[in-house]
mmCIF file of the N, C-alpha and C atoms, coordinates in Angstrom:
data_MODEL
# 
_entry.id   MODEL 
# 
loop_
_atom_site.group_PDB 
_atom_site.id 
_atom_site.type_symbol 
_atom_site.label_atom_id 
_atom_site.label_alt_id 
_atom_site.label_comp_id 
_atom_site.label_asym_id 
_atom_site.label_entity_id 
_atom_site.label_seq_id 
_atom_site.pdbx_PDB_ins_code 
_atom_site.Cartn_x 
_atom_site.Cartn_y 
_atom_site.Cartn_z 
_atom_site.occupancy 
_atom_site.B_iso_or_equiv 
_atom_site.pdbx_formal_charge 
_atom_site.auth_seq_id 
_atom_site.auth_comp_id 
_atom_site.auth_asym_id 
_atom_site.auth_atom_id 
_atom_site.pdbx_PDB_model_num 
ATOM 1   N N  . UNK A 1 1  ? 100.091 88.341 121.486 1.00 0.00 ? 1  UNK A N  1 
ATOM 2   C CA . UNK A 1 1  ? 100.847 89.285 120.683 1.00 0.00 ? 1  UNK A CA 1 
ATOM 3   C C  . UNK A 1 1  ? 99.922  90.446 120.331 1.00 0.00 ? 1  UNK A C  1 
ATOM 4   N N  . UNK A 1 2  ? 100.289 91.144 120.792 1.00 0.00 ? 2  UNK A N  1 
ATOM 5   C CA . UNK A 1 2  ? 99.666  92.369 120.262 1.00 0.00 ? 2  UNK A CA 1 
ATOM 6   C C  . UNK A 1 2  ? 99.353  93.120 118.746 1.00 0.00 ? 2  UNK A C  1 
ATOM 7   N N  . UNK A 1 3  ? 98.569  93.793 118.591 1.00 0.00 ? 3  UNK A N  1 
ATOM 8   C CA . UNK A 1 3  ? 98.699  94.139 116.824 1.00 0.00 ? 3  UNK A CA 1 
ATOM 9   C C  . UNK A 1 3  ? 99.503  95.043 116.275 1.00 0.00 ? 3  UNK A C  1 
ATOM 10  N N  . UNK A 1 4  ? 100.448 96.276 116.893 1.00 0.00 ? 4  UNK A N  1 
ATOM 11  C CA . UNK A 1 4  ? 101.248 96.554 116.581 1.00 0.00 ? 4  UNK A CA 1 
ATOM 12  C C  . UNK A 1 4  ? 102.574 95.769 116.098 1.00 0.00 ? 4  UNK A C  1 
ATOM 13  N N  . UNK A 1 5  ? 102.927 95.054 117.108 1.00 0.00 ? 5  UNK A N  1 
ATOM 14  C CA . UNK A 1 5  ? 103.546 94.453 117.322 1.00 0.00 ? 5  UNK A CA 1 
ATOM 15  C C  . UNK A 1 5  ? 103.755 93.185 115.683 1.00 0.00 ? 5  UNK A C  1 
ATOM 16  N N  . UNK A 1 6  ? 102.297 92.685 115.609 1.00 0.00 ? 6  UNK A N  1 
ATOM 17  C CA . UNK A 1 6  ? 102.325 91.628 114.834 1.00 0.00 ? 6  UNK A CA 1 
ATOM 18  C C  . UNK A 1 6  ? 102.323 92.522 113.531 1.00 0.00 ? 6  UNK A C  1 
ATOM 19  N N  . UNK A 1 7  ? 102.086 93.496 113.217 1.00 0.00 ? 7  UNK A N  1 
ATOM 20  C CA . UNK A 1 7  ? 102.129 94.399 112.124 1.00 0.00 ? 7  UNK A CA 1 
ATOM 21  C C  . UNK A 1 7  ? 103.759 94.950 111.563 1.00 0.00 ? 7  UNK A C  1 
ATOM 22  N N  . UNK A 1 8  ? 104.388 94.915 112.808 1.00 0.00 ? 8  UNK A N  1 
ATOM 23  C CA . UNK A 1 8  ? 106.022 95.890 112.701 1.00 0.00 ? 8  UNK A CA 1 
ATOM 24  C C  . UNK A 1 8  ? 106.123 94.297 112.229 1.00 0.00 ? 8  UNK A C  1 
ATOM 25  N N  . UNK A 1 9  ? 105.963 93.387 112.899 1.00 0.00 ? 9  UNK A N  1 
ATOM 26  C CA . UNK A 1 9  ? 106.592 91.833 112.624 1.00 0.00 ? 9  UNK A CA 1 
ATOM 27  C C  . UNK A 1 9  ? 106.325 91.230 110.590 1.00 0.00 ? 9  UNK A C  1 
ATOM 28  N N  . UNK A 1 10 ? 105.019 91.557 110.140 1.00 0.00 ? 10 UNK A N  1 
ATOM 29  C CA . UNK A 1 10 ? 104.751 91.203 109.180 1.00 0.00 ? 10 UNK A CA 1 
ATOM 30  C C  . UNK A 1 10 ? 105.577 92.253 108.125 1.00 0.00 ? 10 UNK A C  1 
ATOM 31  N N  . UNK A 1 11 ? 105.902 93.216 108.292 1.00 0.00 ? 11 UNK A N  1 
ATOM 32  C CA . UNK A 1 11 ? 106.435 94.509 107.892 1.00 0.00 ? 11 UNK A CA 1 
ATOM 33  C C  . UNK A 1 11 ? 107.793 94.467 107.184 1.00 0.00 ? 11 UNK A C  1 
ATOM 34  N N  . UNK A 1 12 ? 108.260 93.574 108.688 1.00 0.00 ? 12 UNK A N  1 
ATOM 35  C CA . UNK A 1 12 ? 109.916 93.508 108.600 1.00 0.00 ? 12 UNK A CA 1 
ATOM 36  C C  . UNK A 1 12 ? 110.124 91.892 107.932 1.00 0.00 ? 12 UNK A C  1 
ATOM 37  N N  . UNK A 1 13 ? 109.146 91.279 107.681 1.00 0.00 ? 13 UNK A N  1 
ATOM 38  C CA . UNK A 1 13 ? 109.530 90.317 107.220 1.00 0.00 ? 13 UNK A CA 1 
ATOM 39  C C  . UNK A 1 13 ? 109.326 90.402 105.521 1.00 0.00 ? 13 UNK A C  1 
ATOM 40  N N  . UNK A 1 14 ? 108.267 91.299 104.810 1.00 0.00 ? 14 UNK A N  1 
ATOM 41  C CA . UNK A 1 14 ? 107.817 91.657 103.753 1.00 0.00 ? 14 UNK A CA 1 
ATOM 42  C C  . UNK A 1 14 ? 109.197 92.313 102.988 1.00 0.00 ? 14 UNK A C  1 
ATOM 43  N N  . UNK A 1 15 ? 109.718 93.113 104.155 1.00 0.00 ? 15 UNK A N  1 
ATOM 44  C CA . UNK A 1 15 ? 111.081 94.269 103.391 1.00 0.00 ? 15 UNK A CA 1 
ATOM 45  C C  . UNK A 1 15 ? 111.799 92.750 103.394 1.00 0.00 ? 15 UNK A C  1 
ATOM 46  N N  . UNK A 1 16 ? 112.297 92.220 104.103 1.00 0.00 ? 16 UNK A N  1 
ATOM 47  C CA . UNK A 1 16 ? 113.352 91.092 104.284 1.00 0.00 ? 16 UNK A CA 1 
ATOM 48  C C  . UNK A 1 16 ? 113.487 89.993 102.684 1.00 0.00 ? 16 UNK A C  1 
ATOM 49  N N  . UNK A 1 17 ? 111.387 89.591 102.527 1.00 0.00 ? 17 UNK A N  1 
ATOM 50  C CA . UNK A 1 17 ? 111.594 88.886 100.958 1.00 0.00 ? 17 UNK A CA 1 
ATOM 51  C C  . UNK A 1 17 ? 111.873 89.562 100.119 1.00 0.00 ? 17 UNK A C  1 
ATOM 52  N N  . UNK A 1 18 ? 111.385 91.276 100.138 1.00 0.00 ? 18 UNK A N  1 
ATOM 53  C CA . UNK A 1 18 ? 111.629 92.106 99.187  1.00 0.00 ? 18 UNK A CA 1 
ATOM 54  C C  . UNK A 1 18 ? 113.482 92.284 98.592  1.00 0.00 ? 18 UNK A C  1 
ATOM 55  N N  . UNK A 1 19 ? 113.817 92.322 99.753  1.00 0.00 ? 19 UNK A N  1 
ATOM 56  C CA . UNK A 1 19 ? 115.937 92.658 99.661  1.00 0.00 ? 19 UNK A CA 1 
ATOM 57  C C  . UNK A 1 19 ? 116.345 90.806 99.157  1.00 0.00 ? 19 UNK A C  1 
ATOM 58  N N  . UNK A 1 20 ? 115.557 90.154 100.036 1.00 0.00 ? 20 UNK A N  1 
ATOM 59  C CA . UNK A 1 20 ? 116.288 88.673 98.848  1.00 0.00 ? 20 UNK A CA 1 
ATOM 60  C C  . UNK A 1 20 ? 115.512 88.218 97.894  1.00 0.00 ? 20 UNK A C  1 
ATOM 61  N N  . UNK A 1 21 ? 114.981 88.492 97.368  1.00 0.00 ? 21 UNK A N  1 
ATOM 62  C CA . UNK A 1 21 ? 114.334 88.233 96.071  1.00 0.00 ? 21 UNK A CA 1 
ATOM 63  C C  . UNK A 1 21 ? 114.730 87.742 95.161  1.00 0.00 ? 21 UNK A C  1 
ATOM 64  N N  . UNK A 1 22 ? 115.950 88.586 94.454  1.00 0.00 ? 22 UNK A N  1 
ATOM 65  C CA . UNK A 1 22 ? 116.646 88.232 93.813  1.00 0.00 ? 22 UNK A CA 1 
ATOM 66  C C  . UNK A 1 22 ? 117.470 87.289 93.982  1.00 0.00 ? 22 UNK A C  1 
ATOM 67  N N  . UNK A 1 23 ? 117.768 86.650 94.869  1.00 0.00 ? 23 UNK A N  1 
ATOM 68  C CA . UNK A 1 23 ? 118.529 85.721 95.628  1.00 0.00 ? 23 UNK A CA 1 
ATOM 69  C C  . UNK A 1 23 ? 117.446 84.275 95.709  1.00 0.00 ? 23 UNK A C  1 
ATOM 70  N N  . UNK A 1 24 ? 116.362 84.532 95.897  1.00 0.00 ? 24 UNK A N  1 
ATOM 71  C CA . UNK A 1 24 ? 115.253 83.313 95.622  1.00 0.00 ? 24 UNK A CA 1 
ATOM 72  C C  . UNK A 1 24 ? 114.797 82.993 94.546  1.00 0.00 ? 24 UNK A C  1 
ATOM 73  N N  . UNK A 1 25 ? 114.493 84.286 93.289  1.00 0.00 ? 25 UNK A N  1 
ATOM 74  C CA . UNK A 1 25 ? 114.153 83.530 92.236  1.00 0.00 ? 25 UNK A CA 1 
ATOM 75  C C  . UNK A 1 25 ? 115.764 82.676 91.349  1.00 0.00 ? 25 UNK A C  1 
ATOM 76  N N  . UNK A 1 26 ? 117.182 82.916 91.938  1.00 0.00 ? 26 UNK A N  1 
ATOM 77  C CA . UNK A 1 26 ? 118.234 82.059 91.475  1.00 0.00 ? 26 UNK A CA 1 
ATOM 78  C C  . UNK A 1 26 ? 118.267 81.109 92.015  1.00 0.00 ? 26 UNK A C  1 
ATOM 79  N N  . UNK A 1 27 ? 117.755 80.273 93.433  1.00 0.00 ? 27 UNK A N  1 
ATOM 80  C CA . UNK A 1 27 ? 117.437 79.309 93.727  1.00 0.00 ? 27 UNK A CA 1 
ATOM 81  C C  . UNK A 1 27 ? 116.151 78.338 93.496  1.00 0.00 ? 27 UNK A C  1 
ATOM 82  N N  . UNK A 1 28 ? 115.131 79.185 92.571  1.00 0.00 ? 28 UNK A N  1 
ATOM 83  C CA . UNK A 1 28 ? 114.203 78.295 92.153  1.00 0.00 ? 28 UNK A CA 1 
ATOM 84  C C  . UNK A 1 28 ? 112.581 78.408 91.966  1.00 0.00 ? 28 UNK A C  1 
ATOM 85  N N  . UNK A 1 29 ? 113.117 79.467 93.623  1.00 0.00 ? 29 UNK A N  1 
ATOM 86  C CA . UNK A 1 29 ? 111.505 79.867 93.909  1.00 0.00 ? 29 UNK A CA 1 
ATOM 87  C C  . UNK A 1 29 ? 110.925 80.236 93.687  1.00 0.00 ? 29 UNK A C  1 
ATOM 88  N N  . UNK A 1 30 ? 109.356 80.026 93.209  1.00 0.00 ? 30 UNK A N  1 
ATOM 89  C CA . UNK A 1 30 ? 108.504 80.289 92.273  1.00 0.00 ? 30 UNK A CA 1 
ATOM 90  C C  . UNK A 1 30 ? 108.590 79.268 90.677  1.00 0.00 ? 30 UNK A C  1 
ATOM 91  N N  . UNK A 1 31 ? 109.166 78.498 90.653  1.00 0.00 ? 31 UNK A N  1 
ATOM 92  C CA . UNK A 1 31 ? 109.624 77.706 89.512  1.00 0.00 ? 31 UNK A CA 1 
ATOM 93  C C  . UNK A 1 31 ? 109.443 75.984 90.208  1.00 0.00 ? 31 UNK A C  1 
ATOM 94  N N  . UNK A 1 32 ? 108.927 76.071 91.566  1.00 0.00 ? 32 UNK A N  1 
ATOM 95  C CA . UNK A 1 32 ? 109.157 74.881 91.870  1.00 0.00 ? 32 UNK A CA 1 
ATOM 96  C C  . UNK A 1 32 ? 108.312 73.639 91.463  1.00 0.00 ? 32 UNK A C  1 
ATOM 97  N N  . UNK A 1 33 ? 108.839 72.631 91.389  1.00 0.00 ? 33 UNK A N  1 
ATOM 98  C CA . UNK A 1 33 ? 107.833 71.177 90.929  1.00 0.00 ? 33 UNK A CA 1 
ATOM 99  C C  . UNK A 1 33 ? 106.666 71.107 92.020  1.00 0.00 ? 33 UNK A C  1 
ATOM 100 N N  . UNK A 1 34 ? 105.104 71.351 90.487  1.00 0.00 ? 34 UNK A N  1 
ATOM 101 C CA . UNK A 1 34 ? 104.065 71.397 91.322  1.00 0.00 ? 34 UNK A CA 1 
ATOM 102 C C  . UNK A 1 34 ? 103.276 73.148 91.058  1.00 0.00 ? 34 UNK A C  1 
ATOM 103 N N  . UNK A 1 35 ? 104.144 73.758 90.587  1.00 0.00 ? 35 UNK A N  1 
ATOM 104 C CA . UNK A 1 35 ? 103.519 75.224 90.487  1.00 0.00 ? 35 UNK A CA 1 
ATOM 105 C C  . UNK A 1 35 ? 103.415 74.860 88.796  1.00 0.00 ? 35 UNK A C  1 
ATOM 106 N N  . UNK A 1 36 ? 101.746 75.511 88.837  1.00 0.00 ? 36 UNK A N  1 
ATOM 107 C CA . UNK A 1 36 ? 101.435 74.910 87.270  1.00 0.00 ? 36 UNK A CA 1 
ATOM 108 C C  . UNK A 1 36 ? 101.379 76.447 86.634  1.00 0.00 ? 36 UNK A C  1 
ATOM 109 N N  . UNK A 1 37 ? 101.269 76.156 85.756  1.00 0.00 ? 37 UNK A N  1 
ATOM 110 C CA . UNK A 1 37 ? 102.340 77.227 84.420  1.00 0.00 ? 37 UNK A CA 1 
ATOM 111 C C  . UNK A 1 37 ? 101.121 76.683 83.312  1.00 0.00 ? 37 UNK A C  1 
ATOM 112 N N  . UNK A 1 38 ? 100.260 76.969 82.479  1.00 0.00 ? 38 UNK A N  1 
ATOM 113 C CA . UNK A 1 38 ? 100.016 76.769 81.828  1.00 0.00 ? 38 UNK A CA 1 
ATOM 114 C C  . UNK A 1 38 ? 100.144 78.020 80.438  1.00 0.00 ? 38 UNK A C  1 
ATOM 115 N N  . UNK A 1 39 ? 101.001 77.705 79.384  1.00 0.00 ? 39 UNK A N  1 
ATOM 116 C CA . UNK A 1 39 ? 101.010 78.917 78.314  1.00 0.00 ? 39 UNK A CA 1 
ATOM 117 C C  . UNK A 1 39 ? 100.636 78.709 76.979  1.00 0.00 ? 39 UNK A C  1 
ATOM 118 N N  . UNK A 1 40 ? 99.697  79.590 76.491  1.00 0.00 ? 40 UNK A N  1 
ATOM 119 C CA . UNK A 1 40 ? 99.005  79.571 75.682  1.00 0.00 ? 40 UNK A CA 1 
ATOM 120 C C  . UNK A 1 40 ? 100.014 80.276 74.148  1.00 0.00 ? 40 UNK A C  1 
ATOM 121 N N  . UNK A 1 41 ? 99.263  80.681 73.228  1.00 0.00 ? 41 UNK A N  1 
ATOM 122 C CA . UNK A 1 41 ? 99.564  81.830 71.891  1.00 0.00 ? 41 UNK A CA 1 
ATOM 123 C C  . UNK A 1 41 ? 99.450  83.240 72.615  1.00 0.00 ? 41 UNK A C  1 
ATOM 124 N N  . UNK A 1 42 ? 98.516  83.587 72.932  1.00 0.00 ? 42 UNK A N  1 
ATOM 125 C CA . UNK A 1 42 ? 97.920  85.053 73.950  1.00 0.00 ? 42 UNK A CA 1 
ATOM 126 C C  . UNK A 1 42 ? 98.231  84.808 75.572  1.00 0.00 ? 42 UNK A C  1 
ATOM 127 N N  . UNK A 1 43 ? 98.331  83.620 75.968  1.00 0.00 ? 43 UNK A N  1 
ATOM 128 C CA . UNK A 1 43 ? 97.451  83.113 77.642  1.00 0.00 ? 43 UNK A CA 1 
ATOM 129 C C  . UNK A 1 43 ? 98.788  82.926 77.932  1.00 0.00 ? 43 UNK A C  1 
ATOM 130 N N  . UNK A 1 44 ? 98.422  83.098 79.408  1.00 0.00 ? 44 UNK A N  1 
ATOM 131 C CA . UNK A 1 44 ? 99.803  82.792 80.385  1.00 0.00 ? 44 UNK A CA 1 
ATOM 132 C C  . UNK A 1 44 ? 98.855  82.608 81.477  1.00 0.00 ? 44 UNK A C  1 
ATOM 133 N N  . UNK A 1 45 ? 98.848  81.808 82.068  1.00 0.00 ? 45 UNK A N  1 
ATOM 134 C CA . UNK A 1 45 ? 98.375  81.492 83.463  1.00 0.00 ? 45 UNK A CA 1 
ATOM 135 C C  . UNK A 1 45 ? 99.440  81.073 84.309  1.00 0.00 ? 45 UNK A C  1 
ATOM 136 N N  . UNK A 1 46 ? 100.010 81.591 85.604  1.00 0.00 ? 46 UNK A N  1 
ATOM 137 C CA . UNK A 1 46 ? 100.799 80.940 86.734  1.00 0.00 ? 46 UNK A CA 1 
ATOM 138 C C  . UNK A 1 46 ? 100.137 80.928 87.930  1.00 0.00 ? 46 UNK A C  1 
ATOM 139 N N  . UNK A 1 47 ? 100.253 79.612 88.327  1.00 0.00 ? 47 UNK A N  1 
ATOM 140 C CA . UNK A 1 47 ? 99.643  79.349 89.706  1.00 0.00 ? 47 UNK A CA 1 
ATOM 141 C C  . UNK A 1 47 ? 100.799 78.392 90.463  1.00 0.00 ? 47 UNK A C  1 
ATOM 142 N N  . UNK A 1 48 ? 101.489 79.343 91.577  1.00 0.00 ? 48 UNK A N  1 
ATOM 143 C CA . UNK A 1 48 ? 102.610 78.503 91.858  1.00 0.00 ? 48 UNK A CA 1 
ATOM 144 C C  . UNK A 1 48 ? 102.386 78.043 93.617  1.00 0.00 ? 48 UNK A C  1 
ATOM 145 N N  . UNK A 1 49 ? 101.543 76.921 92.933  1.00 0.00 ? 49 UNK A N  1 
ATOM 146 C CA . UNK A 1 49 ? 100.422 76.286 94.332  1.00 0.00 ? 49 UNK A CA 1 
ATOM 147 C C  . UNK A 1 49 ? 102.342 75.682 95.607  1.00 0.00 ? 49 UNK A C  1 
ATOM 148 N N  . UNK A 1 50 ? 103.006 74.853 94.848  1.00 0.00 ? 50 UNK A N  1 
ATOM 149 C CA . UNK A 1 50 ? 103.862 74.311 95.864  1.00 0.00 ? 50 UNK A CA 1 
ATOM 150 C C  . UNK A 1 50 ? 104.993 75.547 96.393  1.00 0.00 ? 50 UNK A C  1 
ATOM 151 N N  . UNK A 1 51 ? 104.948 76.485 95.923  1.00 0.00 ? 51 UNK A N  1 
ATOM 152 C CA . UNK A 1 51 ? 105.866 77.774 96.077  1.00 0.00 ? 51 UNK A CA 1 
ATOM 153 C C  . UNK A 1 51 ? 104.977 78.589 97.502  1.00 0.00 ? 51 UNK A C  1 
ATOM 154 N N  . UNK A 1 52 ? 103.612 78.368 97.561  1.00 0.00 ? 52 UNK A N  1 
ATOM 155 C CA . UNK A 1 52 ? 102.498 79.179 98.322  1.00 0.00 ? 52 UNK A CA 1 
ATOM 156 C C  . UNK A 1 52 ? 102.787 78.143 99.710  1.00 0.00 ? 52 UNK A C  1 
ATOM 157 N N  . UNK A 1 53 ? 102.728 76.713 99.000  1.00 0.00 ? 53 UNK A N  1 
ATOM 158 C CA . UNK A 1 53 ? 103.074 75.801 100.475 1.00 0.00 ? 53 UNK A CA 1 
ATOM 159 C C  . UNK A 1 53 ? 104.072 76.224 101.265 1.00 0.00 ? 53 UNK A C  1 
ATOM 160 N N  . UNK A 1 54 ? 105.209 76.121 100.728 1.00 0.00 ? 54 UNK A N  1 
ATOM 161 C CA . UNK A 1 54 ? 106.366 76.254 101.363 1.00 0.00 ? 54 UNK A CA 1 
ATOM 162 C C  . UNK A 1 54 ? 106.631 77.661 102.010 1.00 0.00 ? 54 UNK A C  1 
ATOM 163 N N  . UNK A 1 55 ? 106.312 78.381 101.331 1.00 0.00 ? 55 UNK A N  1 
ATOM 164 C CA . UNK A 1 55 ? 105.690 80.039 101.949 1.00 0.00 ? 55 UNK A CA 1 
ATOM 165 C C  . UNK A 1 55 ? 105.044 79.674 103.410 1.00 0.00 ? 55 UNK A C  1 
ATOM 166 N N  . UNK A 1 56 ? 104.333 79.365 103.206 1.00 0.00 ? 56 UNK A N  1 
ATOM 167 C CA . UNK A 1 56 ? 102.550 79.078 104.288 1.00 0.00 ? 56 UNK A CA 1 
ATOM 168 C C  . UNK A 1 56 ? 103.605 78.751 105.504 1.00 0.00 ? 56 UNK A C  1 
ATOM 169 N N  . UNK A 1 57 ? 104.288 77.685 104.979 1.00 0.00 ? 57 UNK A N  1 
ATOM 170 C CA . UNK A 1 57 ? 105.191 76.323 106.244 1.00 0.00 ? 57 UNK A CA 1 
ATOM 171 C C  . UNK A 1 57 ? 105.986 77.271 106.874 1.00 0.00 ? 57 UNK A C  1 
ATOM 172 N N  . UNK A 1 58 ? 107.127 78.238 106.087 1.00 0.00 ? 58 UNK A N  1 
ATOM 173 C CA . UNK A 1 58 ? 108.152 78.705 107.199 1.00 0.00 ? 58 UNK A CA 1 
ATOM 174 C C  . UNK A 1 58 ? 107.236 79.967 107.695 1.00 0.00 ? 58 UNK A C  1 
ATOM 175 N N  . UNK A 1 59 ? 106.133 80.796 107.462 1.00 0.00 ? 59 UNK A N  1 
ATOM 176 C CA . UNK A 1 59 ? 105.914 81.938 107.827 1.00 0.00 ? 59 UNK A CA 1 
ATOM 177 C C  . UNK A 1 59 ? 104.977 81.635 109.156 1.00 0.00 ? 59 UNK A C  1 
ATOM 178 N N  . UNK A 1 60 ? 104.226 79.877 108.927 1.00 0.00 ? 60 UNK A N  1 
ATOM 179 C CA . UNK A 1 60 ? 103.842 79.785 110.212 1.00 0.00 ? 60 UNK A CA 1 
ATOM 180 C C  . UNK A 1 60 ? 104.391 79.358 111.224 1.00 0.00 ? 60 UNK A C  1 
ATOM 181 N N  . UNK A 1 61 ? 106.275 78.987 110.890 1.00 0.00 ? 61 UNK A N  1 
ATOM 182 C CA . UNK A 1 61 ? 106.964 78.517 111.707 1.00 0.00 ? 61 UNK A CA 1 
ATOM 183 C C  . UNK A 1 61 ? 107.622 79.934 112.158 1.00 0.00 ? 61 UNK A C  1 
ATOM 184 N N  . UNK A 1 62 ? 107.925 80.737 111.739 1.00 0.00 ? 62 UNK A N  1 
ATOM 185 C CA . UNK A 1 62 ? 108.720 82.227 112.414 1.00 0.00 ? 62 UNK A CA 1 
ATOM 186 C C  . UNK A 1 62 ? 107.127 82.616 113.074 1.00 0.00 ? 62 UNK A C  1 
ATOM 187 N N  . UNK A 1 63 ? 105.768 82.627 112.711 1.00 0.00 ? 63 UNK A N  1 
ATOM 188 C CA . UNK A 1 63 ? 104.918 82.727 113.931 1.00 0.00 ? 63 UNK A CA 1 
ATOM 189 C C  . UNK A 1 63 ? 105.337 82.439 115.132 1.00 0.00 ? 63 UNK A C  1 
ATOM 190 N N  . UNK A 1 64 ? 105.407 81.023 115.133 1.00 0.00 ? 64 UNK A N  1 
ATOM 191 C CA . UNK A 1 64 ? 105.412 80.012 116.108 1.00 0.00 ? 64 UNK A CA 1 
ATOM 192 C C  . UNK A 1 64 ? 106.219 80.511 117.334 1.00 0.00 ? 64 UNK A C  1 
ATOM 193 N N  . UNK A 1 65 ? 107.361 81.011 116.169 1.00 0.00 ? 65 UNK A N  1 
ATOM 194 C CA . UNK A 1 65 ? 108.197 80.559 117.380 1.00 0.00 ? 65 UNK A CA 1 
ATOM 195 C C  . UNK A 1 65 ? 108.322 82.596 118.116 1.00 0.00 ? 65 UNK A C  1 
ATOM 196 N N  . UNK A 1 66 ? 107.668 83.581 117.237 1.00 0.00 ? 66 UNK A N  1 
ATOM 197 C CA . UNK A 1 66 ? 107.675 84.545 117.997 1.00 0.00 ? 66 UNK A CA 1 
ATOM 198 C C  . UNK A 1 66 ? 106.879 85.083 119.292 1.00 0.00 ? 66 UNK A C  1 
ATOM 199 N N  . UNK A 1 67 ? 105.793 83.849 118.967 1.00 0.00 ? 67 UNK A N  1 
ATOM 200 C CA . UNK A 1 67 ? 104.461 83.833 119.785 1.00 0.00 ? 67 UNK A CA 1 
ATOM 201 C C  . UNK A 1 67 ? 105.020 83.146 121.299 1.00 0.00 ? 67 UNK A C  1 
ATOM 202 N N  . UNK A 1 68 ? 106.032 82.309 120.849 1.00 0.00 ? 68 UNK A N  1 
ATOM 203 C CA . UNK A 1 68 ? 106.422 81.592 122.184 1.00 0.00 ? 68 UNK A CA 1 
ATOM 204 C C  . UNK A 1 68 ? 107.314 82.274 122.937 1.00 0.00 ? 68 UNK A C  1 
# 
């Protein structure tokens, strides 16, 4: 794959989460069991480790399958 190519590809998939967004955080995402939240008086920490998995899983599966 070339780097244009993989660039227009990462591009169009960035606008794509951007337009459903709103449509993912009403299904959950980013809220999921496993993403730790810790909140303080002042502090807010979010680390939404199982939200990053599931990210990781389908973005290396639309790789996969553009590479093939």
């Amino acid at each position: 794959m070339s780097m244009p190519r993989l660039l227009i590809t990462l591009g169009l998939i960035l606008v794509a989460i951007g337009v459903l967004w709103p449509w993912l955080t009403k299904l959950g995402l980013g809220r999921l069991p496993g993403d730790i939240v810790i909140e303080r008086e002042n502090f807010r920490f979010y680390f939404p480790i199982t939200t990053s998995i599931l990210i990781s899983l389908i973005l290396s599966l639309l790789f996969w399958l553009f590479c093939r």
